[in-house]
Each structure stands twice: as C-alpha cells, then as structure tokens.
ChimeraX commands (.cxc) that place a marker at each C-alpha (Angstrom):
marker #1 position 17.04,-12.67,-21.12 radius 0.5
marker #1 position 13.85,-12.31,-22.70 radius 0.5
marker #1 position 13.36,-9.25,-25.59 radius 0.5
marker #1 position 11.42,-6.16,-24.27 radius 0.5
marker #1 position 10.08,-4.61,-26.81 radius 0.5
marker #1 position 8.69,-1.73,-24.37 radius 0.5
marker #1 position 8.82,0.03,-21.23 radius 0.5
marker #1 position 6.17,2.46,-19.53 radius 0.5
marker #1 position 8.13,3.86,-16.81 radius 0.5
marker #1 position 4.82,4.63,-14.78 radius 0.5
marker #1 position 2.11,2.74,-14.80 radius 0.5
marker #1 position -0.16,3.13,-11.77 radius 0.5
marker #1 position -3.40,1.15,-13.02 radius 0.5
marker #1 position -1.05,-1.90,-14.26 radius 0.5
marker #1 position 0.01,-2.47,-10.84 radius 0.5
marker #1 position -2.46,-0.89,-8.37 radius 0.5
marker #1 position -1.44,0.34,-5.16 radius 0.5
marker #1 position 2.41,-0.11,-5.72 radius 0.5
marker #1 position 4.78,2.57,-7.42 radius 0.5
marker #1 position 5.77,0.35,-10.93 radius 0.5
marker #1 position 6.93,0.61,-14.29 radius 0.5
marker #1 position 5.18,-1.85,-17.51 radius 0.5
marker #1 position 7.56,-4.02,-19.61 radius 0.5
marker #1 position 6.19,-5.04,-22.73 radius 0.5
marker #1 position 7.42,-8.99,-24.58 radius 0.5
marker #1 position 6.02,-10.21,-28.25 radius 0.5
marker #1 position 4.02,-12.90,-28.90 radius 0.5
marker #1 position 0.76,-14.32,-28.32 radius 0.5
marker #1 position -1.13,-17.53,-29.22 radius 0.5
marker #1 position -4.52,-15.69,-28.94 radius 0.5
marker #1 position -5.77,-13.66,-32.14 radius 0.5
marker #1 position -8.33,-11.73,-30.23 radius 0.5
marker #1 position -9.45,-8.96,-33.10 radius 0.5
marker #1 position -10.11,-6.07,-30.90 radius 0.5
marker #1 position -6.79,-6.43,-29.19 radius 0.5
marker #1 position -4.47,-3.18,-28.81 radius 0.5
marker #1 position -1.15,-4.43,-29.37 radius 0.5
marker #1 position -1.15,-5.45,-32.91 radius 0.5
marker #1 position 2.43,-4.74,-33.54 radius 0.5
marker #1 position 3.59,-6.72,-30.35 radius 0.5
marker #1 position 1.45,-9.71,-31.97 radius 0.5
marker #1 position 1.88,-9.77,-35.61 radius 0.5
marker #1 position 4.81,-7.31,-36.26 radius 0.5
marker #1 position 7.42,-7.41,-33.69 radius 0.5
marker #1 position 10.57,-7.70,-35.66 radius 0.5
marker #1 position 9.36,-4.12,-36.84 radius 0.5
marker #1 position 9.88,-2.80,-32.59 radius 0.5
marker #1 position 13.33,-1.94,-31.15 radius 0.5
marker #1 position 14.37,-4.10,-28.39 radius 0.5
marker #1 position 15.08,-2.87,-25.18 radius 0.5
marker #1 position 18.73,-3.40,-24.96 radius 0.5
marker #1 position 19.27,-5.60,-21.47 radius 0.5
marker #1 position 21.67,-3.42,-20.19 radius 0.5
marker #1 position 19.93,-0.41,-20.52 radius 0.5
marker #1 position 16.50,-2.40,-18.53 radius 0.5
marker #1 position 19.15,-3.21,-15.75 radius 0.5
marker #1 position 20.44,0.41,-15.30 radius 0.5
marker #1 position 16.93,1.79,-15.38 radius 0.5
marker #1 position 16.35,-0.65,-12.80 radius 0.5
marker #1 position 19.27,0.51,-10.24 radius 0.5
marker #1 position 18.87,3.94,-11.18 radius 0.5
marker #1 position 14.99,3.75,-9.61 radius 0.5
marker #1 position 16.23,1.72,-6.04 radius 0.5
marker #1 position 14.53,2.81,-3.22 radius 0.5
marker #1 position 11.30,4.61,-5.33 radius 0.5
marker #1 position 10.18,1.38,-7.83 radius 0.5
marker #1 position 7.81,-1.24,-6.02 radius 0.5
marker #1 position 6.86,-3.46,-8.61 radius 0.5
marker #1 position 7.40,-4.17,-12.79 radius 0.5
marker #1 position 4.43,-5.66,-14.49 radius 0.5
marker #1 position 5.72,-7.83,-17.42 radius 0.5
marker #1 position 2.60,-7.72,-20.06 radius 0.5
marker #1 position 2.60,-8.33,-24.09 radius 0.5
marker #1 position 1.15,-10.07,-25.85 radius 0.5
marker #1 position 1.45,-13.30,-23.76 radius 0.5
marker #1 position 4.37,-13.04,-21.36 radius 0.5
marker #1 position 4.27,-16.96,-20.56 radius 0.5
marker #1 position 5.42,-17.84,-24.26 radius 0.5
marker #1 position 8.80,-15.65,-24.22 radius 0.5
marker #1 position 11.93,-17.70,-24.15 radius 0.5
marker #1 position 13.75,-16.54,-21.26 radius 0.5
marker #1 position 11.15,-15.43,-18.99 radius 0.5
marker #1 position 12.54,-16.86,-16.31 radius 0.5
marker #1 position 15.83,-14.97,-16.29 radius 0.5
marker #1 position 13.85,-11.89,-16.89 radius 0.5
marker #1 position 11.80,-12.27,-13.43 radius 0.5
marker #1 position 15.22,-13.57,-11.72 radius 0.5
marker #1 position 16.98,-10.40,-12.11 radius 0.5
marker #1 position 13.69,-8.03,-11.33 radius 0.5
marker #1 position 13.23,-9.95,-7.47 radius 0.5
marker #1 position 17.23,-9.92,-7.45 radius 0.5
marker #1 position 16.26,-6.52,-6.87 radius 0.5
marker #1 position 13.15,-7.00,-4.08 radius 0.5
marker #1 position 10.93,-5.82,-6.55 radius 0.5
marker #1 position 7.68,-7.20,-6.95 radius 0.5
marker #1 position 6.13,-8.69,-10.14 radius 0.5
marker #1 position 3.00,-8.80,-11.67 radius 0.5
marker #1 position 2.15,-10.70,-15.01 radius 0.5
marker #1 position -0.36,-10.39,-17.34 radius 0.5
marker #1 position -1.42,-13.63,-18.85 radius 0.5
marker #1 position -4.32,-15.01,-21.18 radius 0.5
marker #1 position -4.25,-18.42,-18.86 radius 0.5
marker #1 position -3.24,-20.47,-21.80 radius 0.5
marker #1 position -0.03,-21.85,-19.84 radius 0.5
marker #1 position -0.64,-23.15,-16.78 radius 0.5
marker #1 position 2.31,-25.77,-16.55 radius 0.5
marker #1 position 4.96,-22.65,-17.46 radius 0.5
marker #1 position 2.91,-20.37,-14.93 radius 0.5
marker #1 position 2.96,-22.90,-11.96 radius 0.5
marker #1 position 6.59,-23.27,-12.53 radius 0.5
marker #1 position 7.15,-19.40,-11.83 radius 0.5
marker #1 position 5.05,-19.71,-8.35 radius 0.5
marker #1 position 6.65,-22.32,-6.87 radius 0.5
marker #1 position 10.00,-20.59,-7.69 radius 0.5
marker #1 position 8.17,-17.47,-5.86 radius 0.5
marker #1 position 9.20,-15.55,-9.64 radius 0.5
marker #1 position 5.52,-13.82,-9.58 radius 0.5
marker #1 position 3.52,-12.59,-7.11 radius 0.5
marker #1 position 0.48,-11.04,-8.89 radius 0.5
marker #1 position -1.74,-11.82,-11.73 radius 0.5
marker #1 position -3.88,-10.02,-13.86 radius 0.5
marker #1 position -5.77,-12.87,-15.79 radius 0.5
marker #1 position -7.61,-11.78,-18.68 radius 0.5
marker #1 position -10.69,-14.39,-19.45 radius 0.5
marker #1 position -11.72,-13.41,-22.70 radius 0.5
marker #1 position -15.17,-15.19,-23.43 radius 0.5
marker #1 position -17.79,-17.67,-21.99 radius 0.5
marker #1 position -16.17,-21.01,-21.84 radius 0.5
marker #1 position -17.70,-22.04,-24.96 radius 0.5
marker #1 position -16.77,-19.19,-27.61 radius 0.5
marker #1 position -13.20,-18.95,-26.21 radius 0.5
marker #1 position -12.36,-20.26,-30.65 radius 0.5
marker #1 position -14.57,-18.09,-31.66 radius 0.5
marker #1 position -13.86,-14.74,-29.91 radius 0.5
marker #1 position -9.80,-15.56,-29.44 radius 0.5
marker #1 position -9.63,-16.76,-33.25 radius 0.5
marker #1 position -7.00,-19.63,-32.13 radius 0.5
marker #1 position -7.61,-23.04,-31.12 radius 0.5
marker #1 position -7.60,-21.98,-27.57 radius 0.5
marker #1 position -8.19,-24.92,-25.41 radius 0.5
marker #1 position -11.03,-24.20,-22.45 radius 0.5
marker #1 position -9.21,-27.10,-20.29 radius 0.5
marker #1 position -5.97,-25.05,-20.17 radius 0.5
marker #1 position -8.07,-21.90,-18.74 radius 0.5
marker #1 position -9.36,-24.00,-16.46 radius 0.5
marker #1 position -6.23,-25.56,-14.92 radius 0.5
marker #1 position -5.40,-22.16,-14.68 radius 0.5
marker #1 position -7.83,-21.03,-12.60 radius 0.5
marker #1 position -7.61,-24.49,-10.77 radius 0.5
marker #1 position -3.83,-23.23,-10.11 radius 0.5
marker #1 position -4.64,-20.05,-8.98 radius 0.5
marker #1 position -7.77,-21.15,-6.44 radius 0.5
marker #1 position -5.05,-23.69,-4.73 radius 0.5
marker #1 position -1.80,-21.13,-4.40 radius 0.5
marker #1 position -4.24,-17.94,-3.36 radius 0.5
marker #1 position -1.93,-16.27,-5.35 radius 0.5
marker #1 position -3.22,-12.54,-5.94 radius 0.5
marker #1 position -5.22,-12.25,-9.41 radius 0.5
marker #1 position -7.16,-9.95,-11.04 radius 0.5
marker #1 position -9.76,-10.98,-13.17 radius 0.5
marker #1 position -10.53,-9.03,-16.31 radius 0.5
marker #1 position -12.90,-8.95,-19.54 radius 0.5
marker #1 position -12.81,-6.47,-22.03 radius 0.5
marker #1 position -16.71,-6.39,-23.97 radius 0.5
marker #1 position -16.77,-6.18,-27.15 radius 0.5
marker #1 position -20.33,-6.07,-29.17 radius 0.5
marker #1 position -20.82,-8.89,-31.46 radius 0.5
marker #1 position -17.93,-11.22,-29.05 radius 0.5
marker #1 position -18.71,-10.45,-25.80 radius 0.5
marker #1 position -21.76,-9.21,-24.04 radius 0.5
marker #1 position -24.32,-9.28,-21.25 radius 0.5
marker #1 position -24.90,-13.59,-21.18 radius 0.5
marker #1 position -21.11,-13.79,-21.53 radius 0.5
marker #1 position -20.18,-12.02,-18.87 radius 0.5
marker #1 position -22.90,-13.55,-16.27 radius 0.5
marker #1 position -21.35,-16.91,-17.53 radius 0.5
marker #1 position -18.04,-16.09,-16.44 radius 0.5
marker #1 position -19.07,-14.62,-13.50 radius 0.5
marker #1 position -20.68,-17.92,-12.95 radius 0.5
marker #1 position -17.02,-19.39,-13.43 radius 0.5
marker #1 position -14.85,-17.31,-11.56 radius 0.5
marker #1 position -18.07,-16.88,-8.96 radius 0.5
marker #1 position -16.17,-16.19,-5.08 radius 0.5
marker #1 position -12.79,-14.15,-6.31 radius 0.5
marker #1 position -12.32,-11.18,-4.34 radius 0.5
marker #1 position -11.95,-8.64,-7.63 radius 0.5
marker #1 position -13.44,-8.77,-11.14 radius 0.5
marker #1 position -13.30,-5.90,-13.90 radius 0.5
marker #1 position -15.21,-5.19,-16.82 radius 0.5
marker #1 position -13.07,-3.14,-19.68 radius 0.5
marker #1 position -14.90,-0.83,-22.35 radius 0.5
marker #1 position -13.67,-1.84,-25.60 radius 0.5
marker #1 position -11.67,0.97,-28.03 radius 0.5
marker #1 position -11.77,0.92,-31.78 radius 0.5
marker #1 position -8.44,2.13,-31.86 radius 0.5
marker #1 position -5.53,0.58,-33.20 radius 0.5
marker #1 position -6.70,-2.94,-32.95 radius 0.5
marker #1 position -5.64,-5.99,-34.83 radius 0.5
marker #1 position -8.62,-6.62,-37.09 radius 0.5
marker #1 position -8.72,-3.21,-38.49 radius 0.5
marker #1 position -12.73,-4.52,-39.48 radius 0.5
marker #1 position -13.18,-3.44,-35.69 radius 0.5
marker #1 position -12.63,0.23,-35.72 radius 0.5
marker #1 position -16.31,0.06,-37.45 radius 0.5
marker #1 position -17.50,-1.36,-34.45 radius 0.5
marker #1 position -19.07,0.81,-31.42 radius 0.5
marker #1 position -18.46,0.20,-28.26 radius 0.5
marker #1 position -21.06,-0.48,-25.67 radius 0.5
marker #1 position -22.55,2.55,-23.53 radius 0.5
marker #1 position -22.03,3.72,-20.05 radius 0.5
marker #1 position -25.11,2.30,-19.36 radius 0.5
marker #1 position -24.86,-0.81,-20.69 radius 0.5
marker #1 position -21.40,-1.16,-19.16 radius 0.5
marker #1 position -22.73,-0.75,-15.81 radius 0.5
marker #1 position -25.86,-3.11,-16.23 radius 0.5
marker #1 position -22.53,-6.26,-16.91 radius 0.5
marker #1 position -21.49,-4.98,-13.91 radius 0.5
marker #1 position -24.80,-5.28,-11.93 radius 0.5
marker #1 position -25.20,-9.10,-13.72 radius 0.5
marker #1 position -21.64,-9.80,-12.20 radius 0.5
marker #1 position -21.89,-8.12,-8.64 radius 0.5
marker #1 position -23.53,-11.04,-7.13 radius 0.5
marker #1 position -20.55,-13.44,-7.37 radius 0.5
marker #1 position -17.37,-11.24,-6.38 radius 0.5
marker #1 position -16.58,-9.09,-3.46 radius 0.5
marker #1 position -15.66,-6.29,-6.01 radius 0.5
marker #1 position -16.66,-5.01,-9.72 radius 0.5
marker #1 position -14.81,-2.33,-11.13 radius 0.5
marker #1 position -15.20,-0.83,-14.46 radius 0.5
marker #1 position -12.87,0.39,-17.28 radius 0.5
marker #1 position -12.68,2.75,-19.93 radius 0.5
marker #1 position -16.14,4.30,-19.14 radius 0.5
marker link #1:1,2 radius 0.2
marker link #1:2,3 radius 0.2
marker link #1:3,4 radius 0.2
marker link #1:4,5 radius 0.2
marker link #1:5,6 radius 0.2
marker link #1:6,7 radius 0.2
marker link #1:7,8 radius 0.2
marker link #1:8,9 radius 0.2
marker link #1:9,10 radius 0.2
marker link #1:10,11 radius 0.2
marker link #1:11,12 radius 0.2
marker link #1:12,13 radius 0.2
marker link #1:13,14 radius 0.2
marker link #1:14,15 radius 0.2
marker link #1:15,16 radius 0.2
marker link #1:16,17 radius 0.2
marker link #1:17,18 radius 0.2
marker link #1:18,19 radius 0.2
marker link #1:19,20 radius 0.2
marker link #1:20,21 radius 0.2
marker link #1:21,22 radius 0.2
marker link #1:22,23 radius 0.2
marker link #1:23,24 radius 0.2
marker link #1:24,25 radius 0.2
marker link #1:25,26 radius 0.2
marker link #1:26,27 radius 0.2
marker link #1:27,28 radius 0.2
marker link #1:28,29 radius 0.2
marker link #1:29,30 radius 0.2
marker link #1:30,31 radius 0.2
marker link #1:31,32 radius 0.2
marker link #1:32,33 radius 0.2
marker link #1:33,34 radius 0.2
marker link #1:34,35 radius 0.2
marker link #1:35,36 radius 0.2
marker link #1:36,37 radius 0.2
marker link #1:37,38 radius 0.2
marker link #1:38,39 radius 0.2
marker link #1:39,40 radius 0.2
marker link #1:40,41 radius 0.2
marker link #1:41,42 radius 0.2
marker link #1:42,43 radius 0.2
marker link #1:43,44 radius 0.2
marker link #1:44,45 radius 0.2
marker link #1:45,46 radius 0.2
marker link #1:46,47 radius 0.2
marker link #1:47,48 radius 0.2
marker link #1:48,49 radius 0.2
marker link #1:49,50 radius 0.2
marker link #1:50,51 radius 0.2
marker link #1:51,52 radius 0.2
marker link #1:52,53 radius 0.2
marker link #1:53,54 radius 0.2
marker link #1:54,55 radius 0.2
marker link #1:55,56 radius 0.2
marker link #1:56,57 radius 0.2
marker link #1:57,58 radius 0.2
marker link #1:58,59 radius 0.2
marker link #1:59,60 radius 0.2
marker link #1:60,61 radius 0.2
marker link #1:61,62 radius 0.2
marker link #1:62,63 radius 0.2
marker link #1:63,64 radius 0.2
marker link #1:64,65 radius 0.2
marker link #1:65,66 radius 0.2
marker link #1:66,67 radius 0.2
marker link #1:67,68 radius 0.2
marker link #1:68,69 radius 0.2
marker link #1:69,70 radius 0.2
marker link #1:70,71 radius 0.2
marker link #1:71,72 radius 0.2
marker link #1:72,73 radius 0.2
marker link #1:73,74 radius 0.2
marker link #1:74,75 radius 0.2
marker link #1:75,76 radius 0.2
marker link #1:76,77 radius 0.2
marker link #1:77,78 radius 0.2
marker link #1:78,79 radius 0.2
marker link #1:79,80 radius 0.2
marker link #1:80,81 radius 0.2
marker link #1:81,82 radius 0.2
marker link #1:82,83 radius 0.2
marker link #1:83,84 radius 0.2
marker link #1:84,85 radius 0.2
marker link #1:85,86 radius 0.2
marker link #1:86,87 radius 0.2
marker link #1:87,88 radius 0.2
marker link #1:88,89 radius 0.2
marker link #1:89,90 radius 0.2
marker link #1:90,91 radius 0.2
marker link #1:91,92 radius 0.2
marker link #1:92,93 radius 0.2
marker link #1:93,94 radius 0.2
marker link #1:94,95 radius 0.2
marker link #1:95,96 radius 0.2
marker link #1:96,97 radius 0.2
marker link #1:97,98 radius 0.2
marker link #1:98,99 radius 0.2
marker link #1:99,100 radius 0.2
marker link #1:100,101 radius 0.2
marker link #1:101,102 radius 0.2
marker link #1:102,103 radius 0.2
marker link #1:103,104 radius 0.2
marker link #1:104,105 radius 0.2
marker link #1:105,106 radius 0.2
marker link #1:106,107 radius 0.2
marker link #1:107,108 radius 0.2
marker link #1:108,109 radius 0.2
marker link #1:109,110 radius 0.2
marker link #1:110,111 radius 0.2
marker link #1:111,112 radius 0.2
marker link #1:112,113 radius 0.2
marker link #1:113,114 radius 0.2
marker link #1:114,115 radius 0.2
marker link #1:115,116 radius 0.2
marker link #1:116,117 radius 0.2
marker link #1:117,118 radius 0.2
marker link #1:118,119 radius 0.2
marker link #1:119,120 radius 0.2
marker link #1:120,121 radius 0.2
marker link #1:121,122 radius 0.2
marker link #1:122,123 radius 0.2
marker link #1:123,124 radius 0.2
marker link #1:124,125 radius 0.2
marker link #1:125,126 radius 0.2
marker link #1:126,127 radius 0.2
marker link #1:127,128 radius 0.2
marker link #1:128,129 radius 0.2
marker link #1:129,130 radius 0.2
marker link #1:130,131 radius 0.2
marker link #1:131,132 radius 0.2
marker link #1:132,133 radius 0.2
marker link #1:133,134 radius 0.2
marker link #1:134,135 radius 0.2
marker link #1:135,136 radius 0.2
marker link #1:136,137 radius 0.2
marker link #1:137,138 radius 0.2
marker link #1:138,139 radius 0.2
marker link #1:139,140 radius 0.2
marker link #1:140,141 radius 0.2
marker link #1:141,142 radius 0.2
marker link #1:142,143 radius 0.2
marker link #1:143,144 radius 0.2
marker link #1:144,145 radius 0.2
marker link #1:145,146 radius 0.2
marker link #1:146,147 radius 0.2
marker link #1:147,148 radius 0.2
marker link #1:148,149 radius 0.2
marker link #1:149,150 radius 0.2
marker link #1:150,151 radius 0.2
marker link #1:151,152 radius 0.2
marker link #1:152,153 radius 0.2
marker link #1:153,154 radius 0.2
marker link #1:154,155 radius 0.2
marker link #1:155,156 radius 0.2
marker link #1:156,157 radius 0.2
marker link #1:157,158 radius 0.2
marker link #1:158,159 radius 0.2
marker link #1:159,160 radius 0.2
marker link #1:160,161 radius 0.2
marker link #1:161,162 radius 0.2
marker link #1:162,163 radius 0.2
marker link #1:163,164 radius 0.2
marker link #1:164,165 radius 0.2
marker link #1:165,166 radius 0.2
marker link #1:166,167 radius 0.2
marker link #1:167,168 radius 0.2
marker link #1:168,169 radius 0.2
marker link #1:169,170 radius 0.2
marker link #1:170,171 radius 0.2
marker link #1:171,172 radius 0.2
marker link #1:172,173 radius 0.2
marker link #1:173,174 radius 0.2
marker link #1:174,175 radius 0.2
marker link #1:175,176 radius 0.2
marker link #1:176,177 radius 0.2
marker link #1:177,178 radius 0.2
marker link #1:178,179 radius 0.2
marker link #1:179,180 radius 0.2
marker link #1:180,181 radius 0.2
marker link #1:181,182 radius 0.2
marker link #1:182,183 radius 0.2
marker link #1:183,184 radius 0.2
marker link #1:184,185 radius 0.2
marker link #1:185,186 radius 0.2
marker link #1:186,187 radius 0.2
marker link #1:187,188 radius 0.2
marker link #1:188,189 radius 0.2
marker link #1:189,190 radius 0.2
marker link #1:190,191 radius 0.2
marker link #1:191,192 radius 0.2
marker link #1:192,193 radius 0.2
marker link #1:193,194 radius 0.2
marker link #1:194,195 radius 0.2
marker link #1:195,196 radius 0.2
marker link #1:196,197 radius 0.2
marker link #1:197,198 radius 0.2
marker link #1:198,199 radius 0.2
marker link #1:199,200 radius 0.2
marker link #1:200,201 radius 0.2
marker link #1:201,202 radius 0.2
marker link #1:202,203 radius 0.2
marker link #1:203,204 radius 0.2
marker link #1:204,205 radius 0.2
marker link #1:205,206 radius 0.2
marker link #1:206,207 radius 0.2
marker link #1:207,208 radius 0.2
marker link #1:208,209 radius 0.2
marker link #1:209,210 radius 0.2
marker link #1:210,211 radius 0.2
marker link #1:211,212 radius 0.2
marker link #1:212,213 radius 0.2
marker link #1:213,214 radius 0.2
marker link #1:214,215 radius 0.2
marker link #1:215,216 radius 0.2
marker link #1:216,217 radius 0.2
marker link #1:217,218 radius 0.2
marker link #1:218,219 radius 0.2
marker link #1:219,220 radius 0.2
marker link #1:220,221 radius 0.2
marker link #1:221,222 radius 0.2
marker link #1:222,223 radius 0.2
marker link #1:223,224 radius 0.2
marker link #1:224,225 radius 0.2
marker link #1:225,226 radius 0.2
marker link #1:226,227 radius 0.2
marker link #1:227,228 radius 0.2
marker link #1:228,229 radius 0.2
marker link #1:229,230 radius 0.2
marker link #1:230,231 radius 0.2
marker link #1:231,232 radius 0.2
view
C-alpha cells in the first residue's frame, strides 16, 4: 500500500459536506514555489510513515461516523500503490476524494472506471501558457487538457481551484482559465500564504488584498455557476 506520510483526522473544507479525515502521500512532479508542503515534496524520507496497520484500525475504529478520506500530497497520482490504498478505503463504503495537479490523466482514468474515486479537487495552477513557468517543471499543457477532457466526459464531481500568487498568477490569468474551464458548476480562488513554502524567496512576497481577491472573483463569475474564495 502506498506510504502516508500524514493524517488530519478532520478535515471539513477538504471534503465539503461529508464528515472525512485528509491522508497525506510524497511526491510531486510540479515545483510550484509558493507551495505549502515542502517537506512532502523535497524531503520526505525526513516524515514518519503512517504504519498501514495503524491507517486500517483508525479506519474501523471511525465505522458508522467517517463519510469520506481525501488522499492529497504532493501529487497523489504518482504514488506506487495507489490503487491498493483506494481499494481498502471503498472496502469500507467510504467515499474518496483526490487531490490532483491533472498531470496524469491515463493513471486517473484508470481509477474512474474502476469506480476507486469519486471526487476531485483539480488544482489548475496557471494560464495555459505559463504552466513552465509558474510550476517550474516541464509540465505539459496537453496532459491538463486530457484531463479536463476526462473529467467533462465522466461528469465526475471536481472542484476547480487556483491559488494567486503576485508575480505568477494574477487578474489576466485567472480570466484565462476561467475562459478554459468556462461552464463547471464550482470554481475557487485561494489567497496565497508566505508561510512555509518551498522557495523560501516567497515569504518576501505579499499576498494580494481582499479587494483584489474579490475583483478575480468578479472576472471569473461569468463562466461558472459558483465562485468561492479562500484564505481572505
């Protein structure tokens, strides 16, 4: 099974509207700077695993109360394993969420047609044509796209998300994704934090205000049936 590296035993806004607990896997193929799991990313021999055994019994101990596990990370869709992981959480009719960059389409359509997830939260990091510069990988666009392609024909359940960050991700960025993602029912923009994040360069960085929060959120009203905002 795959290594969990952490657990938050409630987590209401990972999985809204169900009762559920976080589990957190290492690795990611993204280098985003202002991410907030450095350790998960670039030092992860350096976090305790989550012994299996002790997942499972946490797991029966919660039957009856527990809806739902979100599996998060880093990038849940890389972890050896995976599979196994999400085979023993429905084994017990819970419901999963992942959290996914979009990066793996093949791996994620392989998990829906075994009915292994049944919500998304899909975080599109940039305007289709700074996805290198703002995820500091060779991220490929096409594989974000196939992605989305995958999730318009299974109407599988997704959140769409985009954290702003000045200097990576502003105002035109996020009216060109809403542009791209233009018809899903739910879309939410997340404040950046200085804290803790992977390029320690961005903890000089200051995060946009209320104000200008809101204003992204006006540019992207138009083209879902919901905006929400985060960190505000």
């Amino acid at each position: 099974m795959v290594e969990l590296k952490g657990l938050e035993k409630f987590a209401p806004k990972d999985f809204p509207g169900f009762i559920a607990s976080t589990v957190f896997v290492a690795g990611c193929n993204f280098r985003c700077p202002y991410c907030h799991n450095p350790d998960l990313i670039l030092r992860p021999g350096t976090l305790a695993d989550i012994p299996p055994d002790f997942f499972l019994a946490y797991l029966d101990a919660r039957k009856g109360w527990l809806e739902g596990i979100c599996v998060s990370g880093g990038e849940p869709l890389l972890a050896p394993g995976l599979e196994d992981l999400l085979t023993v959480i429905k084994g017990r009719d819970l419901m999963v969420k992942i959290d996914t960059n979009g990066s793996e389409p093949g791996r994620l359509a392989d998990l829906i047609r075994e009915k292994l997830v049944d919500r998304l939260a899909f975080d599109i990091k940039a305007a289709p044509d700074r996805y290198g510069e703002v995820t500091r990988s060779p991220a490929v666009f096409e594989d974000i796209g196939r992605t989305l392609d995958l999730i318009r024909e299974t109407g599988i359940a997704t959140l769409f998300r985009t954290t702003v960050v000045p200097g990576l991700v502003g105002a035109e960025d996020v009216r060109s994704i809403a542009r791209l993602l233009s018809g899903a029912p739910v879309y939410q923009i997340q404040a950046f934090s200085p804290f803790n994040t992977l390029d320690p360069e961005m903890a000089k960085v200051k995060p946009y205000g209320r104000g200008e929060i809101l204003e992204m959120a006006a540019i992207a009203q138009p083209h879902f049936g919901e905006v929400r905002v985060e960190g505000i």
